[in-house]
C-alpha positions as CSV (number, residue, x, y, z in Angstrom):
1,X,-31.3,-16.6,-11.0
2,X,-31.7,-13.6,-8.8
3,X,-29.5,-10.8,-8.8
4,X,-27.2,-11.5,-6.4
5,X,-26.3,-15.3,-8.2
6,X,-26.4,-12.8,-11.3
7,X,-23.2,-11.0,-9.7
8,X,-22.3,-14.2,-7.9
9,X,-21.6,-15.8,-11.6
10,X,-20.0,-13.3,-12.6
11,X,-17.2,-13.1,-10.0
12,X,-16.9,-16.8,-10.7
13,X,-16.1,-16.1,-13.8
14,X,-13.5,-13.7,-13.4
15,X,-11.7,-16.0,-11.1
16,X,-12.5,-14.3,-7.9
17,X,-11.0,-16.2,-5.0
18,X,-12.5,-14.7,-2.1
19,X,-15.5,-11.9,-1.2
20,X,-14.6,-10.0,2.1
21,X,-16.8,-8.4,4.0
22,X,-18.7,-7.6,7.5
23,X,-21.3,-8.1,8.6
24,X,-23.5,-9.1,6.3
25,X,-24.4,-9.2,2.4
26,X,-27.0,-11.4,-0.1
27,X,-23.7,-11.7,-2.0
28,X,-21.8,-14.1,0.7
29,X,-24.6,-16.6,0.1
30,X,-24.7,-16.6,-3.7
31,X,-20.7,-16.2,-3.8
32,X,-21.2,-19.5,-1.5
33,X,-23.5,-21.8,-3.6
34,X,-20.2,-21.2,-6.3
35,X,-17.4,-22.2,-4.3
36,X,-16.2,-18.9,-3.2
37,X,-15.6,-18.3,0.3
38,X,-16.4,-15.2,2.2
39,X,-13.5,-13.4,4.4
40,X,-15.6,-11.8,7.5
41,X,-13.6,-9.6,9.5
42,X,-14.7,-8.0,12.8
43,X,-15.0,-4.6,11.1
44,X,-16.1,-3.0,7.8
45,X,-13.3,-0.6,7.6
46,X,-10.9,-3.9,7.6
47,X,-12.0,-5.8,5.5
48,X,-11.4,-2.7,2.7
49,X,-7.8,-2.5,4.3
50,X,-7.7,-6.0,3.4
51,X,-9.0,-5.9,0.2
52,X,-6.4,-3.4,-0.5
53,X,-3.5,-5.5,0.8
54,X,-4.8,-7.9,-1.4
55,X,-5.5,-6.0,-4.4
56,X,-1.4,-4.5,-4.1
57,X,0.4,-7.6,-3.3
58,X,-1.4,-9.5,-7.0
59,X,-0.4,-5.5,-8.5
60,X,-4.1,-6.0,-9.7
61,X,-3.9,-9.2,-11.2
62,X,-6.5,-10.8,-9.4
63,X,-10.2,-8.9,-8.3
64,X,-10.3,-8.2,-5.1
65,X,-14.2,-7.5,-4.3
66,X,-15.4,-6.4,-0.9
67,X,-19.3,-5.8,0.0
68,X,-21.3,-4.9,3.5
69,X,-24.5,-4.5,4.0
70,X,-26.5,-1.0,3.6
71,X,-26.8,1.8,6.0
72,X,-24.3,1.3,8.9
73,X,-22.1,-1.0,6.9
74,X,-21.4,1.4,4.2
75,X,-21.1,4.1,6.4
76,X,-18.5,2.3,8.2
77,X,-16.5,1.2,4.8
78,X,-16.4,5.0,4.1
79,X,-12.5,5.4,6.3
80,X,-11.3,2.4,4.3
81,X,-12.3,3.3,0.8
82,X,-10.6,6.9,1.1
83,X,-7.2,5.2,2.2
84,X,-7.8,3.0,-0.9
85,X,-8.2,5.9,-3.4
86,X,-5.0,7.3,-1.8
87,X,-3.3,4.3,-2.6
88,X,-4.1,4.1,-6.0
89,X,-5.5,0.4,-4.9
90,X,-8.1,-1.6,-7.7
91,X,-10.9,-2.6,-5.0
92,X,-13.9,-3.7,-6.6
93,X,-16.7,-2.2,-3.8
94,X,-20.0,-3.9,-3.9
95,X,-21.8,-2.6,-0.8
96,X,-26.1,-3.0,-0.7
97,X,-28.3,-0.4,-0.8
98,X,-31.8,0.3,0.4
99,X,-34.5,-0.9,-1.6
100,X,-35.5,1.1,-4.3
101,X,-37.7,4.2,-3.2
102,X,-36.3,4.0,-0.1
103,X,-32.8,5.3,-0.7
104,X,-33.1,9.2,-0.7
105,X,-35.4,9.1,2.5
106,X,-33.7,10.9,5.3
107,X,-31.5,9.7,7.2
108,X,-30.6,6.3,4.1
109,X,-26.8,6.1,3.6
110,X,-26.9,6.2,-0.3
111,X,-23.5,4.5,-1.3
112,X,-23.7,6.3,-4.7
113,X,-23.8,10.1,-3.4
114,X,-21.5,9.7,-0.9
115,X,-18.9,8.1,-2.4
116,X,-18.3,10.1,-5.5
117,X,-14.7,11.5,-4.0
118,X,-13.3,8.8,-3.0
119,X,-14.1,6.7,-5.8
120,X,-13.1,6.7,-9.5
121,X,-16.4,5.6,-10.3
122,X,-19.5,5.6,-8.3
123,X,-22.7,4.1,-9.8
124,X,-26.0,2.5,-8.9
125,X,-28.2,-0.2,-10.2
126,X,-31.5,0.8,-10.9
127,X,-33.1,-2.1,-13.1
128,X,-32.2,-6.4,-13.1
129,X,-31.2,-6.5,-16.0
130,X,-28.7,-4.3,-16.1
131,X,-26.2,-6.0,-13.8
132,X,-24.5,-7.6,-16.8
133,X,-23.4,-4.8,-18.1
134,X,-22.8,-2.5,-15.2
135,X,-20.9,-5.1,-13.9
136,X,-18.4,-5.4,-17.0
137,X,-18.3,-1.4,-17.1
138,X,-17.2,-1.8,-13.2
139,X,-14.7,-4.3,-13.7
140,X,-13.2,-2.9,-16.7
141,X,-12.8,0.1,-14.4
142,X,-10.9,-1.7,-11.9
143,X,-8.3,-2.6,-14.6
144,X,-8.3,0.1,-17.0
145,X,-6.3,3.8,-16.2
146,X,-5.6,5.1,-13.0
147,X,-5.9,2.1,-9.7
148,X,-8.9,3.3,-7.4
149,X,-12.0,1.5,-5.8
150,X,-14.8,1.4,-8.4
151,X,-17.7,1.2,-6.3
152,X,-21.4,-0.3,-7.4
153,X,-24.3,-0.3,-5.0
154,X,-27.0,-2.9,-5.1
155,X,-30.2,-2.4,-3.9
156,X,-31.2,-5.6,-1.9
157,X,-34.7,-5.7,-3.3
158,X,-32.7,-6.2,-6.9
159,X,-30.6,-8.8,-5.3
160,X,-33.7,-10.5,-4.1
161,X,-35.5,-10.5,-7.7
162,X,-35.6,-13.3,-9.7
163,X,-34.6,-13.6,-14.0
164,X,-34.0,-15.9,-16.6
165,X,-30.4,-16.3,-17.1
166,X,-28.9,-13.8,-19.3
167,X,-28.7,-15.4,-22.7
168,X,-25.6,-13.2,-24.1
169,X,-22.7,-14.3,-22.5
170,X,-20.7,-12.5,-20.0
171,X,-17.7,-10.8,-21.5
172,X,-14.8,-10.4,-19.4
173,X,-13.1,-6.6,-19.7
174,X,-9.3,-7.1,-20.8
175,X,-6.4,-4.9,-19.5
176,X,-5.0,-2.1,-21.9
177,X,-1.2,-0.8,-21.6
178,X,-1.7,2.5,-23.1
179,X,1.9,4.2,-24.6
180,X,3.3,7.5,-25.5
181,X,3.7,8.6,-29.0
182,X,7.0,8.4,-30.7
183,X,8.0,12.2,-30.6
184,X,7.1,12.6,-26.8
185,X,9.4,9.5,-26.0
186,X,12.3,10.9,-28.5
187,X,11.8,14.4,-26.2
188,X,11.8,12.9,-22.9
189,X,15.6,10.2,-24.0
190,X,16.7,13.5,-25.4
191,X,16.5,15.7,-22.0
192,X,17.3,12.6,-19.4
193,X,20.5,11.8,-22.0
194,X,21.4,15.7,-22.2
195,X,21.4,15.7,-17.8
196,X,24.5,15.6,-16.1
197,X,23.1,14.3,-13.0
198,X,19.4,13.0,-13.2
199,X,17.6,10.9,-10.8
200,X,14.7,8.7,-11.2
201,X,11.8,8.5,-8.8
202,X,9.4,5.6,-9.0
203,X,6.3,5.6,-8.2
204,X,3.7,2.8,-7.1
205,X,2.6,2.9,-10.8
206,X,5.6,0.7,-11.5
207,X,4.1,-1.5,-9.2
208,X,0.5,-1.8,-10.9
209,X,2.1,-2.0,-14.0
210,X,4.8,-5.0,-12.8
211,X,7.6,-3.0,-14.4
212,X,10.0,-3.1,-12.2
213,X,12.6,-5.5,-14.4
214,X,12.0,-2.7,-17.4
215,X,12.7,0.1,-14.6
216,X,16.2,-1.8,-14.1
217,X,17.3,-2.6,-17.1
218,X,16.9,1.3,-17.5
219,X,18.6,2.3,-14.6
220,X,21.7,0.1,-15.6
221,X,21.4,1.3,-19.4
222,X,21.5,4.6,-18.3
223,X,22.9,4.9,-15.5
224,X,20.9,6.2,-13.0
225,X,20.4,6.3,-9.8
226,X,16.9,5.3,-8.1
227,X,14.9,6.3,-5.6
228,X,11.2,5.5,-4.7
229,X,8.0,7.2,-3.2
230,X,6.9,5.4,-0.1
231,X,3.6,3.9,-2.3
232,X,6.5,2.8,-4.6
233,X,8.8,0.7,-2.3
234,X,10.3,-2.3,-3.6
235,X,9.5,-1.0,-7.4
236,X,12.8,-1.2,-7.3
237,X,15.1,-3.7,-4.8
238,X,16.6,-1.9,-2.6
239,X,20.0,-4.0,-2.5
240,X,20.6,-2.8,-6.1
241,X,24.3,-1.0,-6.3
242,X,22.3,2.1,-8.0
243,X,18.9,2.1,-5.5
244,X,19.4,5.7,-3.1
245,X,16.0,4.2,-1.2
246,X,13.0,5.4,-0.1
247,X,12.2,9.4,-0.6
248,X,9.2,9.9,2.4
249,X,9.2,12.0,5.5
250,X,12.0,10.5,7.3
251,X,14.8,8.8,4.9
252,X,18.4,7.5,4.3
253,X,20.9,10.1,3.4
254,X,21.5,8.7,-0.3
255,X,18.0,10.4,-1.0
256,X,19.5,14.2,-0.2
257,X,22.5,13.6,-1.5
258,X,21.5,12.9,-5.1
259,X,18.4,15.3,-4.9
260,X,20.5,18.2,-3.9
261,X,22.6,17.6,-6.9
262,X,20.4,16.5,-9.6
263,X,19.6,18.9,-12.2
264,X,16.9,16.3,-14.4
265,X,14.4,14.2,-12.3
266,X,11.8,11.6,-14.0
267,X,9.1,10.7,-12.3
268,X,7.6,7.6,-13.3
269,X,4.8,5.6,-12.6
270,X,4.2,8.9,-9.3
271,X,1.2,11.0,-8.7
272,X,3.7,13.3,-7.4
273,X,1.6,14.9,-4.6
274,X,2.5,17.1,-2.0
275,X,2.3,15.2,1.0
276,X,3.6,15.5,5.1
277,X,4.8,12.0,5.2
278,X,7.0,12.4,1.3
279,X,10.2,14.4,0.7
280,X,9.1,17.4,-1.3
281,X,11.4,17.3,-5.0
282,X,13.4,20.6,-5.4
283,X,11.6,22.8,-8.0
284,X,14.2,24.8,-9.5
285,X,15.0,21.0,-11.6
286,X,13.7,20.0,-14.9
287,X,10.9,17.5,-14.3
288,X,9.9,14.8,-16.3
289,X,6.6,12.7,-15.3
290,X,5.6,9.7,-16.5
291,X,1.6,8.5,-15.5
292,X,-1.2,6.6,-16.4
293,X,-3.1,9.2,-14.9
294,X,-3.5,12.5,-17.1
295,X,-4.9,14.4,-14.0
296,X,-1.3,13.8,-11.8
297,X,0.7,15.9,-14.8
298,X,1.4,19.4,-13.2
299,X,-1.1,18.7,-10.5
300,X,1.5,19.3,-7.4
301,X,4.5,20.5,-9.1
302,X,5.4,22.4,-12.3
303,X,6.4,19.8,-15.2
304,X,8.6,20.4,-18.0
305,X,6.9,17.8,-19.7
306,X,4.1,15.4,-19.4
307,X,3.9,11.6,-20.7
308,X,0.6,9.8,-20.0
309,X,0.9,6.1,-20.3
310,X,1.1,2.5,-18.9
311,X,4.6,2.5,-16.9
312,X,5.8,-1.0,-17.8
313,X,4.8,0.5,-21.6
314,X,7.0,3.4,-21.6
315,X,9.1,2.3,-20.0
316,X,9.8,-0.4,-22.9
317,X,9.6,2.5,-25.0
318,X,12.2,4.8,-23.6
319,X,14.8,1.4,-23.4
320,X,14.2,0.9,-27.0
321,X,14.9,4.2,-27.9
322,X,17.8,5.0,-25.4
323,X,19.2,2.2,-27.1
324,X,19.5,3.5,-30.5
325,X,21.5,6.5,-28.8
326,X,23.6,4.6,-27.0
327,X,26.9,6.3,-27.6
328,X,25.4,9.1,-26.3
329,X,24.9,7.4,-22.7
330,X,27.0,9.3,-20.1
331,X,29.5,6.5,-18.0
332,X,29.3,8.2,-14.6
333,X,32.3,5.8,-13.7
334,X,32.2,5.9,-9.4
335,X,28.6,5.8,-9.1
336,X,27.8,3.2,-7.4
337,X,30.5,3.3,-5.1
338,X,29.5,7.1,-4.1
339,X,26.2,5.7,-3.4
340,X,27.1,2.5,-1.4
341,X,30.0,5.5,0.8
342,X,27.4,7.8,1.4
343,X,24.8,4.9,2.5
344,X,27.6,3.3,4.4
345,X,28.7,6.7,6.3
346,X,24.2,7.0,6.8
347,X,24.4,3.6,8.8
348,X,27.8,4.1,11.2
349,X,26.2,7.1,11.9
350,X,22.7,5.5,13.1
351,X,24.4,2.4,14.3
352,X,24.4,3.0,17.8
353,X,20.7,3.5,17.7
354,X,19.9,0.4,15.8
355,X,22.0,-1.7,18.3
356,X,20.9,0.4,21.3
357,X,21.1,-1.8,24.4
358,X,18.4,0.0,26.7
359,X,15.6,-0.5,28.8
360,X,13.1,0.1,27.7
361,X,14.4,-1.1,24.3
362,X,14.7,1.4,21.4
363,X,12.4,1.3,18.4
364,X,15.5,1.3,16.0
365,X,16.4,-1.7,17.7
366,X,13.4,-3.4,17.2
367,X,13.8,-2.3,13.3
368,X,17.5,-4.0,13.4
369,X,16.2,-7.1,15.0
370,X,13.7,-7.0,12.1
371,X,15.9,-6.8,9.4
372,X,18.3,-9.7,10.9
373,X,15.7,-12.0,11.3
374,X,13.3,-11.5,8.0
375,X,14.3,-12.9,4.7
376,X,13.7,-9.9,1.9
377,X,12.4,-12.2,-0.7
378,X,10.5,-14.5,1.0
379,X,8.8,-11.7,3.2
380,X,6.1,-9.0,2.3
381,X,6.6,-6.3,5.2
382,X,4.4,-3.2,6.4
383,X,4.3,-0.5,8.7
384,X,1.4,1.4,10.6
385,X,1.6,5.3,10.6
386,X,3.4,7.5,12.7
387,X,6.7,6.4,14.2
388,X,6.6,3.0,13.3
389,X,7.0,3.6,9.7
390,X,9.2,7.1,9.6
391,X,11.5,4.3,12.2
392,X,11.2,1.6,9.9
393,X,11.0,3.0,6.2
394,X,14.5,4.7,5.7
395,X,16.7,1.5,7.1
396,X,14.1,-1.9,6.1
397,X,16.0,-2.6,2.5
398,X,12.7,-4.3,0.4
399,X,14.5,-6.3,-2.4
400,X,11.9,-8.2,-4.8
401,X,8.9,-6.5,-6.0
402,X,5.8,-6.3,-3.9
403,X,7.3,-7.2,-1.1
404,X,7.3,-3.8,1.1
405,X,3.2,-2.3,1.2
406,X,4.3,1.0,1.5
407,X,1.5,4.4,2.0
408,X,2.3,7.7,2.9
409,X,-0.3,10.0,1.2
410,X,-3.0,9.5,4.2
411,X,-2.1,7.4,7.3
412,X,-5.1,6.2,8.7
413,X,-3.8,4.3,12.2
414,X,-4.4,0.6,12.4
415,X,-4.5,0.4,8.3
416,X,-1.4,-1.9,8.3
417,X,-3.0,-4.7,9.5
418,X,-5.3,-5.4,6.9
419,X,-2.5,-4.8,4.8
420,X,-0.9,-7.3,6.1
421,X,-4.4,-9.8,6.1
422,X,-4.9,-9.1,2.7
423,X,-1.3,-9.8,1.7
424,X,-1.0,-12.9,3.3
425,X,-4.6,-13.8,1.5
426,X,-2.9,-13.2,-1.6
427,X,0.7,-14.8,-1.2
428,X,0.1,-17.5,1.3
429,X,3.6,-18.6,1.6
430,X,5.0,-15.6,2.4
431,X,6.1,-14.7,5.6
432,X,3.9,-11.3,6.3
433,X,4.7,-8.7,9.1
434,X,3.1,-6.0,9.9
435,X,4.6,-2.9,12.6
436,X,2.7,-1.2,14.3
437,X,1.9,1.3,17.6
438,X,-0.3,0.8,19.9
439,X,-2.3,3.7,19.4
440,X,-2.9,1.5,15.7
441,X,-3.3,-1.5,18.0
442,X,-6.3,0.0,19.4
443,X,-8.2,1.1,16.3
444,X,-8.3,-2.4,14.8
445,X,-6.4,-5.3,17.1
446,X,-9.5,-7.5,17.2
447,X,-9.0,-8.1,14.0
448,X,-6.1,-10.7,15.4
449,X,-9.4,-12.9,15.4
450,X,-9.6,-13.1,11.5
451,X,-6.2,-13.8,11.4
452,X,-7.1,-17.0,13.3
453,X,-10.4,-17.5,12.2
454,X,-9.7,-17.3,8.3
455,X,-5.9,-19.3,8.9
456,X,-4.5,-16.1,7.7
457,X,-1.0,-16.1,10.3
458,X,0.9,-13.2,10.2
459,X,3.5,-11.9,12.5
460,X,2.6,-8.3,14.4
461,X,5.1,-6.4,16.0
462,X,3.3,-3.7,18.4
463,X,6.0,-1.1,19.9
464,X,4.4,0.0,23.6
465,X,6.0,3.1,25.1
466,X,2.6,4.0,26.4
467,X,2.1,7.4,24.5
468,X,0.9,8.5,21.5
469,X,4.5,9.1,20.1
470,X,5.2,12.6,18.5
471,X,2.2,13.8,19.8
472,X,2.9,15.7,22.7
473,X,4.3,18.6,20.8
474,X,1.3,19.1,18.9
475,X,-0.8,20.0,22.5
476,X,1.8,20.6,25.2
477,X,-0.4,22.0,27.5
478,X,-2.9,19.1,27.1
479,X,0.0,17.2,27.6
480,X,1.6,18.7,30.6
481,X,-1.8,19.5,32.5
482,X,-4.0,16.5,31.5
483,X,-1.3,14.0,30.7
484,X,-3.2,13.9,26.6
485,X,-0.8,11.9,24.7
486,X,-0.7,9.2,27.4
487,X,-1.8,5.7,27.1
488,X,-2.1,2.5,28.9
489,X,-2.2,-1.5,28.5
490,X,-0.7,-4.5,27.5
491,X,-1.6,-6.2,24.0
492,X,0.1,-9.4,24.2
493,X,-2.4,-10.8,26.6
494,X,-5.2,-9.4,24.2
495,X,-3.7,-11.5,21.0
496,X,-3.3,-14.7,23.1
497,X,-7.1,-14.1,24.2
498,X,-8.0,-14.1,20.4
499,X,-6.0,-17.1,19.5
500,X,-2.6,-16.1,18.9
501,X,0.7,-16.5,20.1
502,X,1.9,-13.8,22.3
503,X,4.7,-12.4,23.9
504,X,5.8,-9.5,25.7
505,X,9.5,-8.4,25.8
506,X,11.2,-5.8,28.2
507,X,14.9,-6.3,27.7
508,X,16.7,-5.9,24.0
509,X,18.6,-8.8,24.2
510,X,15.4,-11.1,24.5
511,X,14.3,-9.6,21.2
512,X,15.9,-11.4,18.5
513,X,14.9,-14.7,20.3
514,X,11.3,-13.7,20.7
515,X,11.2,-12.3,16.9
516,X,12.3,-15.8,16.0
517,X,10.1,-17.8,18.3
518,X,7.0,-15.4,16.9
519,X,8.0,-16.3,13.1
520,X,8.1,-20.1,14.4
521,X,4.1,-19.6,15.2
522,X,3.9,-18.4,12.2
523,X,5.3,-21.2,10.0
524,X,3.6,-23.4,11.8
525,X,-0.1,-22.0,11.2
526,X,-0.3,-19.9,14.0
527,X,-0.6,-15.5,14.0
528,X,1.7,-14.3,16.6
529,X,2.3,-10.8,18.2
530,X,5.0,-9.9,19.6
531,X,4.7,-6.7,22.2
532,X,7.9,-4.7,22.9
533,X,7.9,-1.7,25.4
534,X,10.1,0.7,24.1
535,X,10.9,4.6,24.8
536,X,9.7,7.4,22.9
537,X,12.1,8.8,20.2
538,X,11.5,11.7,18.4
539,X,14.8,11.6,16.3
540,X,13.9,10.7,12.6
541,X,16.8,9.8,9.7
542,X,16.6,12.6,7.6
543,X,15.2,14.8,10.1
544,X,17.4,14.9,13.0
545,X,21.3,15.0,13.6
546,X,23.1,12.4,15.9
């Protein structure tokens, strides 16, 4: 065997599905021979966004592995992998490397140096038979503590060289749940039952962990109420009577209401990073966080006390123990009627926006069609950054787990796509749609191709108002001398050149049908976009008064 059927074998045996990729990699060939199929997308950066769609939507279950080829491709992987590692997203990263000797030579792209920040762990093979065993320590990686790319570069002159097979057998790493210790749980019940009005913020950690039934039944033990990060939405359906939605940049008004007021907050399963695109937390509270990670405790905001663990774990733990003091469980009789009033009062107020009847259409009406036309728990949903997802966030209610693919900590444009590829990979009889701009559009929208190539059909929705919306604040005189934020085209034409179906629609009550003809294509094997021109608007829930 040579090296790459030594790796090769080894994703075999950990089930691997798939290896995605572009353009090029010794591994697609060995990977081959063993019945796994590559995924070639048009660009490198893509196929890590799909990788991490992928990755998200099986919450880690299944490996997702992604490899390119040295120099320019792992150059090009670089955008990818650092929106990964702000995900929190387990990517196994196999890219090639120059042969050995050759990698520190000016100007070689050595995968292992460069790396090192945006990976939780960043290594090299130097010698054949090692692969084995750095191969188990990568994996093991992948599943064990906080979610990040693990990244392992192979030199192609390794991958070329021939061995005996390995006589020990291949050990697959297993998944460890790690848990608090008694007394920290008994401290944490203690304070949350002591709070008049504490509110819980989940995190995508509840996500990785698939705790999301624990996080409920301690929500309705306890009594209270729930709102996510935007990594985090759908850790907790959003149709729940005690769900107050999702807490980024632009929300509903349940989120303020209940932050203003609450004097405990627990953070579970969050980071809790400081971010431009998610709701800072009030600091004068008492807060509680819960992680897997012991480097997100205090790192943003002061903590009154720390709990490193496994989310679905501790979770388990602070139900079994809340239990035991149940007596002591405030009733909070009205809650969930305060919280449907003031979500109720949130939506007559942003009705006439939603149901806006305009030419060019309104994006909030292109979010309303969405919502009456998608089915919650048959649908996994996501967004692009920018407008499209401070538009669609606050009012798209996710209900079953996994089914929203949520980021907000960096917001790479054109990321939601291969999202949206990789989710579809994952849960092929879902219905997967993905929002987006057009400025996104044109950072990845050949990428339609491997929707059609790889029979991956998904439904885009790409909102054209011909400007890089938001933007024109940022450089006004650019703007007003140069005409900077503007931009130009039309994209359904583009998809239906690659394959697709395509539309184009210009009047709001042609939507709905259009939306519905678009998830017909769908069903029926085909990816669709549909193009919408709408006009700019600035006004953002949470952010602006109507």
């Amino acid at each position: 065997m040579n090296g790459a059927q030594v790796i090769a074998s080894i994703l075999k045996q950990e089930g691997v599905k798939q290896i995605i990729g572009f353009p090029n990699s010794e591994l697609f060939d060995a990977s081959a021979e063993l019945d796994i199929p590559p995924i070639i997308t048009r660009s490198q950066r893509v196929a890590v966004n799909i990788a991490e769609g992928y990755a998200r939507t099986t919450a880690g279950q299944e490996l997702a592995v992604v490899t390119v080829q040295y120099g320019p491709g792992a150059e090009s992987s670089f955008g990818g992998i650092a929106q990964a590692y702000n995900d929190r997203a387990p990517i196994l990263f196999l890219p090639t490397g120059y042969p050995r000797g050759a990698e520190n030579v000016t100007p070689n792209f050595e995968s292992r140096r460069n790396y090192h920040h945006v990976t939780k762990w960043c290594e090299a093979v130097s010698r054949l038979e090692d692969l084995p065993k750095l191969m188990h320590a990568a994996i093991s990686r992948v599943r064990n503590g906080m979610p990040a790319p693990v990244l392992l570069e192979l030199p192609v002159d390794i991958l070329a060289e021939s061995r005996q097979p390995p006589s020990d057998a291949y050990q697959s790493p297993r998944r460890s749940r790690p848990q608090a210790n008694h007394a920290e749980i008994s401290e944490l019940v203690s304070t949350v039952l002591a709070a008049k009005h504490p509110v819980i913020v989940a995190g995508q950690g509840v996500l990785a962990a698939s705790a999301s039934r624990e996080l409920i039944e301690i929500a309705e033990l306890l009594r209270i109420p729930v709102m996510t990060t935007p990594n985090g939405k759908s850790a907790f359906p959003e149709t729940h009577p005690l769900s107050l939605g999702t807490a980024g940049r632009s929300r509903p008004a349940t989120v303020d209401h209940f932050l203003e007021r609450a004097d405990v907050i627990l953070a579970i399963g969050s980071s809790l990073t400081r971010s431009h695109y998610i709701l800072p937390l009030p600091e004068d509270r008492v807060l509680l966080q819960v992680s897997i990670d012991e480097g997100d405790l205090g790192k943003d905001y002061p903590i009154a006390q720390g709990v490193v663990g496994d989310a679905k774990a501790v979770l388990k733990q602070i139900f079994t123990l809340a239990q035991e003091h149940r007596a002591l469980i405030p009733q909070r009789a009205g809650l969930e009627t305060e919280i449907a009033d003031v979500y109720a009062r949130f939506m007559e107020q942003w009705m006439p926006l939603l149901t806006a009847d305009t030419a060019p259409i309104s994006p909030y009406r292109v979010v309303w069609e969405m919502m009456q036309v998608l089915d919650p728990e048959t649908s996994i949903v996501t967004h692009d950054a920018g407008n499209p997802r401070d538009q669609f966030c606050p009012f798209y209610r996710a209900g079953r787990p996994g089914s929203y693919i949520g980021w907000g900590k960096t917001t790479q444009l054109g990321s939601g796509l291969g999202f949206a590829l990789g989710a579809k990979l994952a849960r092929p009889e879902a219905t997967v749609v993905n929002l987006m701009g057009e400025a996104a559009f044109g950072m990845v929208g050949f990428d339609l191709e491997t929707a059609v190539r790889c029979n991956l059909p998904i439904l885009t929705v790409v909102m054209r108002n011909n400007v890089l919306g938001g933007y024109a604040a940022s450089m006004p005189v650019a703007t007003q001398k140069y005409g900077a934020n503007r931009m130009s085209g039309g994209y359904a034409p583009v998809a239906m050149a690659l394959g697709c179906y395509g539309e184009c629609v210009t009047d709001p009550g042609q939507l709905h049908g259009a939306l519905l003809r678009g998830l017909s294509r769908v069903t029926a094997g085909q990816a669709a976009l549909i193009e919408v021109v709408t006009h700019e608007e600035p006004r953002l829930p949470g952010l602006a008064r109507l």
